[in-house]
Residue frames relative to the residue before (quaternion, step in Angstrom):
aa qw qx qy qz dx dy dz
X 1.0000 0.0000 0.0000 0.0000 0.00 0.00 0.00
X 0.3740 -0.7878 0.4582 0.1720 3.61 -0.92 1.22
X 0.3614 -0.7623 0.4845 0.2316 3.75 0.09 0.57
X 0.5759 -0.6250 0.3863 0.3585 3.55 -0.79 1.16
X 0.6593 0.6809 -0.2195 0.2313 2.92 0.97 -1.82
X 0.5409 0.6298 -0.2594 0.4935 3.63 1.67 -1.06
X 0.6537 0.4086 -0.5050 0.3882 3.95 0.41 -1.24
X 0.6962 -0.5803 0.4002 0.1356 2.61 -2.08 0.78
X 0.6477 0.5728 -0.3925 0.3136 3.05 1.09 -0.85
X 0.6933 -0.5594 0.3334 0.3085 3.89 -1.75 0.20
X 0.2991 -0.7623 0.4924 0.2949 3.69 0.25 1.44
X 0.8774 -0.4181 0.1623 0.1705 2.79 -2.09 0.38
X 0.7316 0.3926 -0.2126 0.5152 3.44 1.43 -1.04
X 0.3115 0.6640 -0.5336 0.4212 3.67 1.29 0.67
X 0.3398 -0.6555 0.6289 0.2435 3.92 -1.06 1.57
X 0.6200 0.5379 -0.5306 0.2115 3.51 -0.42 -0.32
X 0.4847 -0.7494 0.4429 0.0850 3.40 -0.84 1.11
X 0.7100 0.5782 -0.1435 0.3753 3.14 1.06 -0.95
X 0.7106 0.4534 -0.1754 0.5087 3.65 1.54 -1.12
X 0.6856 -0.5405 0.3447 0.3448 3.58 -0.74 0.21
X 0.0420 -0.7586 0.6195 0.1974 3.96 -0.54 0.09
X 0.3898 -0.6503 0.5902 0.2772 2.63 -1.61 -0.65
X 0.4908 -0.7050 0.4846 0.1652 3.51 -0.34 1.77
X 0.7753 -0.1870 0.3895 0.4608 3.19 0.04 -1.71
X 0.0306 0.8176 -0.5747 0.0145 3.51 -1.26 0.62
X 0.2383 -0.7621 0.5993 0.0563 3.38 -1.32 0.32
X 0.3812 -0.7361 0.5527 0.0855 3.38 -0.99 0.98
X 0.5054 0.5612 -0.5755 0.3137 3.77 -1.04 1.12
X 0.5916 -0.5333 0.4932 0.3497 3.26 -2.09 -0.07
X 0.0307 -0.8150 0.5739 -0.0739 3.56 -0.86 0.86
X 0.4305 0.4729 -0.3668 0.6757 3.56 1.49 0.13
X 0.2656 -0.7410 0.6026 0.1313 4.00 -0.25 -0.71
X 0.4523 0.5306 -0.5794 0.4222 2.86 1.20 1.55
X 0.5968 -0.6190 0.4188 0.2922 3.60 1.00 1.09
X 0.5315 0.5731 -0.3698 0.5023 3.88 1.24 0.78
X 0.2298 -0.8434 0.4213 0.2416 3.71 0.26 0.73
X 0.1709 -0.8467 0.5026 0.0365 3.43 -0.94 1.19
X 0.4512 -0.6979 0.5123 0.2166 3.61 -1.08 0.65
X 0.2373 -0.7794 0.5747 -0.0770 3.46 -0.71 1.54
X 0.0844 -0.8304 0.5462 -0.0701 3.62 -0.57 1.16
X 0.2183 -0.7206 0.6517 0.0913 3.21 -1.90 0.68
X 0.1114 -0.7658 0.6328 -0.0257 3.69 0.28 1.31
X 0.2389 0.7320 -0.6359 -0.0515 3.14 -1.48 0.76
X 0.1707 -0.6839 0.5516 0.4459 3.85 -0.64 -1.25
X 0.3725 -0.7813 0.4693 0.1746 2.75 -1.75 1.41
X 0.6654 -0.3527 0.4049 0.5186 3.79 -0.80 -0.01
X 0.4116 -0.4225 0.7140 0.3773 3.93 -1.61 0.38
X 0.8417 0.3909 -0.3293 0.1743 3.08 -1.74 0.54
X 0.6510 -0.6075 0.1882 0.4143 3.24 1.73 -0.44
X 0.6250 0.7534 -0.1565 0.1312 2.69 1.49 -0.07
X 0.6046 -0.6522 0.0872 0.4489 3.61 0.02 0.53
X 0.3957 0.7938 -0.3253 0.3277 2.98 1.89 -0.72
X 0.2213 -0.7345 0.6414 0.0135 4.08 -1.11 1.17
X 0.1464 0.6529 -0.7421 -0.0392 3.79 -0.97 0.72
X 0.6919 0.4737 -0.3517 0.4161 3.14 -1.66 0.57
X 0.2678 0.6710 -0.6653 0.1879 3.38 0.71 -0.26
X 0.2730 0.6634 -0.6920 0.0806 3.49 -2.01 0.79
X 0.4268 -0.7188 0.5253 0.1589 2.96 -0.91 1.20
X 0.0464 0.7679 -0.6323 0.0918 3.68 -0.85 1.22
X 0.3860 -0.7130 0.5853 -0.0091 3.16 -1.26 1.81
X 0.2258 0.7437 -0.6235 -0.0848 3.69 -0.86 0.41
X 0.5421 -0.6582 0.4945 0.1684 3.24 -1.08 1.85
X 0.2933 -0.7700 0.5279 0.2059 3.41 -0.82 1.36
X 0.6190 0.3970 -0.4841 0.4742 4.01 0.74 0.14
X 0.8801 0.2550 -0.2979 0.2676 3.75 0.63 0.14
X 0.3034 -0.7342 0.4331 0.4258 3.23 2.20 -0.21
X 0.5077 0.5011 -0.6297 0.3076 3.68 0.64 0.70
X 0.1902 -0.6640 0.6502 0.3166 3.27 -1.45 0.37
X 0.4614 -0.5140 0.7159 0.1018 3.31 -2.57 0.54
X 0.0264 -0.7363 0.6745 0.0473 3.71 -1.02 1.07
X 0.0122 -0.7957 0.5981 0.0945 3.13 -0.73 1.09
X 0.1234 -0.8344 0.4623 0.2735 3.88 -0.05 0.75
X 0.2778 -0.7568 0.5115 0.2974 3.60 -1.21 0.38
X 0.6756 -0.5343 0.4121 0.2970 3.43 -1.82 -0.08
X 0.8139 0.1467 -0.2119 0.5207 3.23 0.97 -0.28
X 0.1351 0.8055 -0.5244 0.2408 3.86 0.58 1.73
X 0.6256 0.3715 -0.5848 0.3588 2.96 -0.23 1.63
X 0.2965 0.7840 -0.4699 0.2767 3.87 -0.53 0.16
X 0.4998 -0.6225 0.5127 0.3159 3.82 -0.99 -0.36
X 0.9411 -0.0263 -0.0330 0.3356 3.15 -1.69 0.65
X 0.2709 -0.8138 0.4979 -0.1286 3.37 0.64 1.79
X 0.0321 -0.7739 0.6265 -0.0867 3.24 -0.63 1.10
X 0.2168 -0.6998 0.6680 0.1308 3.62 -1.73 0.64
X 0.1532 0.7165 -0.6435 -0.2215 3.75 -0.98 0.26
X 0.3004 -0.6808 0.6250 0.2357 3.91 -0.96 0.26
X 0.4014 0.6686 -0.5636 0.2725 3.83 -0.81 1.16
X 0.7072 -0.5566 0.3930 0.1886 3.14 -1.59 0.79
X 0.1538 0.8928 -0.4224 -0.0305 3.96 0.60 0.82
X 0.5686 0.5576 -0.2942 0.5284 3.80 1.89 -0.48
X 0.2081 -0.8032 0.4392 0.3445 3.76 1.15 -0.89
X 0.2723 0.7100 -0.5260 0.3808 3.27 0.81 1.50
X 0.4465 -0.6882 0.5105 0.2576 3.71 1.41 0.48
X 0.5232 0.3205 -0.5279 0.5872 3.78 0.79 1.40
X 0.3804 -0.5913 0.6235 0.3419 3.40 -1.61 0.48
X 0.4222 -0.6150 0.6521 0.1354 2.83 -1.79 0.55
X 0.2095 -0.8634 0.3426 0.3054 3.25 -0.83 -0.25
X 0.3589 -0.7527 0.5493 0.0535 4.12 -0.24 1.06
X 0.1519 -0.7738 0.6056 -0.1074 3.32 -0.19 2.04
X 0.2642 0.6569 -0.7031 -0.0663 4.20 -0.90 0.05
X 0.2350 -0.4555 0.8341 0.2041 3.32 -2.03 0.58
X 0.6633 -0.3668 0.6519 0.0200 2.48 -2.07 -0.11
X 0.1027 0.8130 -0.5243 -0.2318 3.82 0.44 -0.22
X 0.4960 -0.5021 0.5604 0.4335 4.47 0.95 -0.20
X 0.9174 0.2564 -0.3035 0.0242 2.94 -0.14 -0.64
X 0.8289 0.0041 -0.0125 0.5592 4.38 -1.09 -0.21
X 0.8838 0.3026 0.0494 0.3535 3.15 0.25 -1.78
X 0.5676 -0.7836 0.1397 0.2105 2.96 1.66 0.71
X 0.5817 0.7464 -0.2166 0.2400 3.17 1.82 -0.28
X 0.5526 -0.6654 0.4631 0.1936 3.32 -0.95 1.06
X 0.1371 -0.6818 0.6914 0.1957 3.26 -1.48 0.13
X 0.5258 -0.7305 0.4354 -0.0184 3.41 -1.21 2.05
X 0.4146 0.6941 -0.5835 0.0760 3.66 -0.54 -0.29
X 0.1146 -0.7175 0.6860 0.0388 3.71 -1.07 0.97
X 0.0128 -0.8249 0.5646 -0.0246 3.69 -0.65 0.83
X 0.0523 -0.7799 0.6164 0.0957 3.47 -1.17 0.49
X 0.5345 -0.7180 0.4444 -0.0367 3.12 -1.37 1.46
X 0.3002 0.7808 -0.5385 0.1015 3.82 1.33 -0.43
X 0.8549 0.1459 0.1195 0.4832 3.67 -1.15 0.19
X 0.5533 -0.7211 0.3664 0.1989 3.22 1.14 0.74
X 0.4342 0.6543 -0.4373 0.4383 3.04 1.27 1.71
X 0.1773 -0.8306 0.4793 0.2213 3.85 0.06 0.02
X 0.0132 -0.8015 0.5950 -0.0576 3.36 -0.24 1.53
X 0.2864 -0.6751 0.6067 0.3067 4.01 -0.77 0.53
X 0.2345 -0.7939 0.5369 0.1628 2.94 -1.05 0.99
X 0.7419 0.1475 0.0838 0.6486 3.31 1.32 -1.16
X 0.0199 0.8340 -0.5508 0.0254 3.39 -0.70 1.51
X 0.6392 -0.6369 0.3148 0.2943 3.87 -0.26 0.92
X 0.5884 0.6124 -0.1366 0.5100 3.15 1.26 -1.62
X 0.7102 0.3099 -0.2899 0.5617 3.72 0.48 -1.38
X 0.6832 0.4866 -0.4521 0.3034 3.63 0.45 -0.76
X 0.6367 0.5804 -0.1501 0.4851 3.64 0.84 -0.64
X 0.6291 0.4151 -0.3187 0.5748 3.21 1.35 0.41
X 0.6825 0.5986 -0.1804 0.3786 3.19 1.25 -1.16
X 0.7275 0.3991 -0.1040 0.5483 3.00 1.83 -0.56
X 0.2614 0.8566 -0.4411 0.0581 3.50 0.33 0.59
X 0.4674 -0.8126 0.3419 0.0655 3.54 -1.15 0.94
X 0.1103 0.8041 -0.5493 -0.1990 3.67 -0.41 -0.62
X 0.3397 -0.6495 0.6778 0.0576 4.00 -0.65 1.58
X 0.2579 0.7352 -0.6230 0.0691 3.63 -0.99 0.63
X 0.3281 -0.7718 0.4601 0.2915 3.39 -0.98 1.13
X 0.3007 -0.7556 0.5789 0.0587 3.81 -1.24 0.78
X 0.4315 -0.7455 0.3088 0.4033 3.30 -0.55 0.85
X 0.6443 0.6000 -0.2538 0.4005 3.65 -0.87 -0.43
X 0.5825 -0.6996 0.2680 0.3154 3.45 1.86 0.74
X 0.5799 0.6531 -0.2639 0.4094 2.95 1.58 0.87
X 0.3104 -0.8296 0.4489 0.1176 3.53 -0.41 0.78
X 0.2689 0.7654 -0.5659 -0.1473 3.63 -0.32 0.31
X 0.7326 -0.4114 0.5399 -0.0506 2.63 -2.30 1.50
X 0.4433 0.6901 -0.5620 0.1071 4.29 -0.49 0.55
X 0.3193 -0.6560 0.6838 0.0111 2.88 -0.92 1.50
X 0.1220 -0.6887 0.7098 0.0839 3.71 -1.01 1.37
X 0.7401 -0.1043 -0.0583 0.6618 4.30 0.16 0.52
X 0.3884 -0.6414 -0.6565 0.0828 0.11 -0.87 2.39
X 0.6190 -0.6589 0.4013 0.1471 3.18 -1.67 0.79
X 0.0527 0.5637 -0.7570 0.3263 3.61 0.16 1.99
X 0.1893 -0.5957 0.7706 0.1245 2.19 -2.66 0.61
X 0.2926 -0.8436 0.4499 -0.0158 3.77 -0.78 0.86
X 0.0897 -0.7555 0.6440 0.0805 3.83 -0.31 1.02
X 0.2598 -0.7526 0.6029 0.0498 3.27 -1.54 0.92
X 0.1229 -0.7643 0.6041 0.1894 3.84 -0.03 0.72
X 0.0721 -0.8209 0.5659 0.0277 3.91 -0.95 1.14
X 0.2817 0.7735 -0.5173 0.2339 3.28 1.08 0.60
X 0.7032 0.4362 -0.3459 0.4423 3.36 1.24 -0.36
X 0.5856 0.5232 -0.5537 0.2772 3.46 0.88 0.85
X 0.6211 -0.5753 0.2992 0.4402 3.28 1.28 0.72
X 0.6974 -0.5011 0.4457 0.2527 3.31 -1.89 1.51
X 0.5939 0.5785 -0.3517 0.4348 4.14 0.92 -0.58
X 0.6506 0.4348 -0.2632 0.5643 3.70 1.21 -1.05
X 0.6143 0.6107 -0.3291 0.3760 3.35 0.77 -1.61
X 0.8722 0.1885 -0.1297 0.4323 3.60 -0.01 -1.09
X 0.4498 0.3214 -0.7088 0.4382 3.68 0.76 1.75
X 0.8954 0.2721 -0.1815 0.3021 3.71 0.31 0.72
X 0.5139 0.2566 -0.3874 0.7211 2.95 1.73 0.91
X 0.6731 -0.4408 0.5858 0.0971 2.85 -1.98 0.75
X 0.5725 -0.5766 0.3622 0.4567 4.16 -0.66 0.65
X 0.6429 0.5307 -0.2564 0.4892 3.60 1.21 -1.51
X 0.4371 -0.6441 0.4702 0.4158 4.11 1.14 -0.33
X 0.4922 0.5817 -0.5547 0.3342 3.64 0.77 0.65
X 0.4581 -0.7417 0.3651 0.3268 3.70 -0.79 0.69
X 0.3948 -0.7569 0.3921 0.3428 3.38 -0.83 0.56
X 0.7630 -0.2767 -0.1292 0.5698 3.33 1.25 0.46
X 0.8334 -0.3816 0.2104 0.3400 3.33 -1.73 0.67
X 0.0832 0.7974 -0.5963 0.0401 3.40 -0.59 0.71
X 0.3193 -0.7535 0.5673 0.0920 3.81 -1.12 0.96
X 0.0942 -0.7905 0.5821 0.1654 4.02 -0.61 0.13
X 0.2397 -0.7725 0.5606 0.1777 3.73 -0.40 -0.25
X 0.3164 -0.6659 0.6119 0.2864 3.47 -1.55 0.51
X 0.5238 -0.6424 0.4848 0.2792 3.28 -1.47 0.59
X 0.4357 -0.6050 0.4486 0.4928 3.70 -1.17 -0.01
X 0.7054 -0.4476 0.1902 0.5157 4.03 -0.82 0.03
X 0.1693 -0.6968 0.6968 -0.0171 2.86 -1.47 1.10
X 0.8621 -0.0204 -0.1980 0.4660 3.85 1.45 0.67
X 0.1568 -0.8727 0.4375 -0.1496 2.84 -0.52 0.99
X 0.0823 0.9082 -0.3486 0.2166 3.31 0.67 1.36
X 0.4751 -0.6175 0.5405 0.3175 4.54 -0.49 1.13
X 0.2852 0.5970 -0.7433 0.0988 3.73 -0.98 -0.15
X 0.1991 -0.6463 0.7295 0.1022 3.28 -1.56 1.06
X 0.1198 -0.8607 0.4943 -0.0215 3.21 0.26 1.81
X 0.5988 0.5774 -0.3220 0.4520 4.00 1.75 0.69
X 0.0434 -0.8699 0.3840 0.3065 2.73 1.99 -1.00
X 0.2362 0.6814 -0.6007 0.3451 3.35 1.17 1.85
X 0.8723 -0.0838 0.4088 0.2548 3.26 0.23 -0.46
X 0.8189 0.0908 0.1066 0.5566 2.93 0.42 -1.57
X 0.5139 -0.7450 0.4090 0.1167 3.44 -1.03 1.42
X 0.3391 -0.6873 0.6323 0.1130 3.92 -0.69 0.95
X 0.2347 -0.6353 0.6882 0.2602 3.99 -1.28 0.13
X 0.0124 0.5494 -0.7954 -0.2557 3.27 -1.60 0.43
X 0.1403 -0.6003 0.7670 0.1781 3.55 -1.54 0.96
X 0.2874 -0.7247 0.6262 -0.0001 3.13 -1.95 0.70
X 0.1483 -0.8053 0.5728 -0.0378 3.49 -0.54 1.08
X 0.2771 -0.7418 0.5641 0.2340 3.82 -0.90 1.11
X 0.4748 -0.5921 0.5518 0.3457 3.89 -0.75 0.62
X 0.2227 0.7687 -0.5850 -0.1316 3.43 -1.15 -0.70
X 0.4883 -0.6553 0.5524 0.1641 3.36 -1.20 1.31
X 0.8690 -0.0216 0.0696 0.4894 3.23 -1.66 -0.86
X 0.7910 -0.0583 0.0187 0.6088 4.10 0.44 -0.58
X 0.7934 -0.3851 0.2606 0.3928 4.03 -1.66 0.53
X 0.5803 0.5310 -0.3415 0.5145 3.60 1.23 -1.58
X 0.8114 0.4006 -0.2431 0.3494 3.90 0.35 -1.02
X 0.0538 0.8687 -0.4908 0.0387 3.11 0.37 1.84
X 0.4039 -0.7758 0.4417 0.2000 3.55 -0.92 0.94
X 0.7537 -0.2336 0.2436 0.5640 3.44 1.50 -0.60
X 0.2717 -0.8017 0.4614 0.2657 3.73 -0.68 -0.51
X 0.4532 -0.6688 0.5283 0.2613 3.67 -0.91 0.95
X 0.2216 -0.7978 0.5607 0.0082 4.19 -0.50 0.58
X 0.0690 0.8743 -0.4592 0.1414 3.34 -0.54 0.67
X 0.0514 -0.8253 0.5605 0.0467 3.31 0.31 1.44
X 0.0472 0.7934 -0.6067 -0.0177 3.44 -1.20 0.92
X 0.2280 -0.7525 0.6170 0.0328 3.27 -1.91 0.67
X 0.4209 -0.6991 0.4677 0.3397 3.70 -0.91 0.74
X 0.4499 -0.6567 0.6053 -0.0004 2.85 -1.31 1.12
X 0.6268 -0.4981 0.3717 0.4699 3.61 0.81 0.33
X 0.6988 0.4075 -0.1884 0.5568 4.00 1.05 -0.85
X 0.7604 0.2768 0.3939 0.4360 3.00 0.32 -1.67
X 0.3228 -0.6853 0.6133 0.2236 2.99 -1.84 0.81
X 0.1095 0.8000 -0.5770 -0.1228 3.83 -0.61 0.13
X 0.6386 -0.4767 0.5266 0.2960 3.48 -1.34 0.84
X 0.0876 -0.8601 0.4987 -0.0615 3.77 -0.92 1.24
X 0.6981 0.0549 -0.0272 0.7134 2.69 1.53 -0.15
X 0.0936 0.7272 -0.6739 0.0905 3.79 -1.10 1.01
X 0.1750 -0.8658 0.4291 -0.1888 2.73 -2.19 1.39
X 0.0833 -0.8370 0.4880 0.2332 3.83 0.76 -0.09
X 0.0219 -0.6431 0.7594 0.0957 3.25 -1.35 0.49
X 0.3154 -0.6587 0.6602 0.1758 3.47 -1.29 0.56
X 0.4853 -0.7208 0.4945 0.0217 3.11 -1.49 1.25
């Protein structure tokens, strides 16, 4: 096993702005040669202190050779980088389960799940593709009702909002509950994204989370959930759900 403490690169409480650190790391086998290896988030931080990370890159050092693997990503910049190590394909090898932060309104994260077998780096699960694959339409309905369609997988969802109160209610309904005009809402891309071994085999399931939003981002209606599992290809959503907010 290769102690963190050895890589080369400039740890975390080094001032210099300019060289790489190390955010954060985690310790296991991800090749499947049953030799535990040391998984890194390298970035650079802003001068001044801030929390802000560019550069994110994910770097792998193989604990039977002490080489290391850079694997850089597409969306490396954001806040409070995080690593989890866990089994998500059930092939009894961790994988590895990257989130940023992204700063901004709508809270949304940037996703990446990679696997490492044999000291290859394969994405398994990119945010970006998932968030495309999944697309919504939020429409208000009269009678204080919202409906909610999810086109993959293909549900359709009613939202009762009477419980955002008679103050919200009447800028956009009429006294009789007919709207006074057409209004659309929208789902965000993820804004959580969270392992649960919801078999307790072993092997680790995703709930992603999505923030509704009504008339503007701040006016959230609830969130769309989505618990997924690989399928040998692919993640896909097995089960979906709304909770209201």
């Amino acid at each position: 096993m290769y102690s963190p403490h050895a890589f080369t690169l400039v740890q975390q409480n080094q001032p210099s702005t300019s060289l790489p650190v190390v955010i954060t790391y985690q310790v296991g086998d991800v090749t499947g040669d049953r030799i535990p290896d040391v998984v890194y988030l390298t970035g650079t931080r802003s001068a001044g202190g801030s929390p802000f990370v560019e550069n994110i890159t994910l770097v792998i050092q193989d604990g039977r050779t002490g080489r290391s693997t850079r694997v850089p990503l597409k969306s490396n910049a954001g806040y409070a980088p995080t690593l989890f190590l866990g089994d998500f394909t059930g092939d009894k090898i961790n994988d590895i389960l990257i989130r940023i932060d992204s700063g901004g309104s709508g809270a949304i994260t940037y996703d990446y799940i990679y696997s490492f077998v044999n000291s290859q780096a394969r994405l398994l699960f990119d945010y970006e593709q998932f968030n495309q694959a999944h697309p919504y339409e939020v429409n208000y309905l009269d009678n204080y009702r919202v409906q909610m369609i999810s086109q993959n997988p293909p549900k359709t969802y009613i939202l009762d909002i009477t419980y955002k109160g008679q103050e919200y209610l009447s800028e956009i309904y009429n006294p009789d509950g007919r709207l006074k005009a057409p209004i659309q809402g929208w789902v965000n891309p993820i804004s959580g994204f969270y392992p649960i071994d919801y078999q307790r085999d072993g092997t680790f399931e995703i709930l992603a989370m999505q923030r509704i939003a009504g008339r503007y981002n701040a006016d959230a209606l609830g969130y769309v959930m989505n618990s997924l599992s690989w399928n040998g290809v692919e993640f896909v959503p097995y089960q979906q759900w709304v909770a209201i907010s």
